[in-house]
N, C-alpha and C positions, 0 to 999 in steps of 0.2 A: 551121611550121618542122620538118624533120626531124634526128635526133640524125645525125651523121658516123659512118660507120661506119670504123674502125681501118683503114689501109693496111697492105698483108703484112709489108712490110720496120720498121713503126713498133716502137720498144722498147716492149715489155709486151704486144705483139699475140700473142694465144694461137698457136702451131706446131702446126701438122700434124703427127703422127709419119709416120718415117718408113718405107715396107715393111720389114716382120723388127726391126723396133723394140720389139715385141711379145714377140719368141721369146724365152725365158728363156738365159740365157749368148750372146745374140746381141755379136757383134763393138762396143767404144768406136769411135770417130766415126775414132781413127788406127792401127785392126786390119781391114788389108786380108787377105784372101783371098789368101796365095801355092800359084797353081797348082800347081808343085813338090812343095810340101809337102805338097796336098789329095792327087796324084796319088801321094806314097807311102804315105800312109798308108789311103789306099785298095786302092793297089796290097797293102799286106802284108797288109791284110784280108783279100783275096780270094786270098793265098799261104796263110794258115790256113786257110781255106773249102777250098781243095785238100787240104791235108792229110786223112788218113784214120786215126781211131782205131786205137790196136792190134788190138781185138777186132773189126774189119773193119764188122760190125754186117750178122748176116742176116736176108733178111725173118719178121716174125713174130718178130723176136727183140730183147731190152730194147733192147740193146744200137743196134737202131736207129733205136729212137725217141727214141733219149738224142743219138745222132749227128744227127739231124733235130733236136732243137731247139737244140742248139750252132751247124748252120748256120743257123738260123734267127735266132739271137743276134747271130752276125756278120754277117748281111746287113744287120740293124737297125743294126748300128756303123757302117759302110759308111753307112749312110742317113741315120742322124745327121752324118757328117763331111760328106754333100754338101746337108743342109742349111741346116749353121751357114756353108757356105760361099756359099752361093746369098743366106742372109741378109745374108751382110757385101758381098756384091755388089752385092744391090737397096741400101742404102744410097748407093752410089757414084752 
């Protein structure tokens, strides 16, 4: 005789997580993803990315390697907003 093995749908049957279930601050089960929303907040990150320090920042000087890692900061920001969104999507 062999033991029954648990059918997917049976209550107490272990779940599969689901993709981005993982991600820490990943989206609850009724936090969708609004396009809109991802698209401004993206959108303004990359309107600061535009932006340029007072002190211009020229080669060989502090001042541009201070400006390089500020955009380097928002690009990260930007890349975390479309990944917590990509997360709450793979859910769907």
């Amino acid at each position: 005789m062999t033991t029954p093995t648990p059918r997917p749908n049976t209550p107490g049957a272990a779940r599969v997580p689901l993709p981005g279930q993982h991600l820490p601050g990943a989206a609850g089960p009724g936090d969708l993803a609004d396009p809109d929303k991802i698209r401004a907040e993206v959108r303004e990150l990359l309107t600061e990315l535009a932006e340029r320090p007072a002190g211009g920042g020229v080669a060989g000087d502090e001042s541009a390697g201070t400006d390089l890692a500020r955009r380097a900061h928002i690009l990260e920001q930007a890349h975390e907003v479309l990944v917590q969104a990509l997360a709450t999507v793979d859910k769907i």
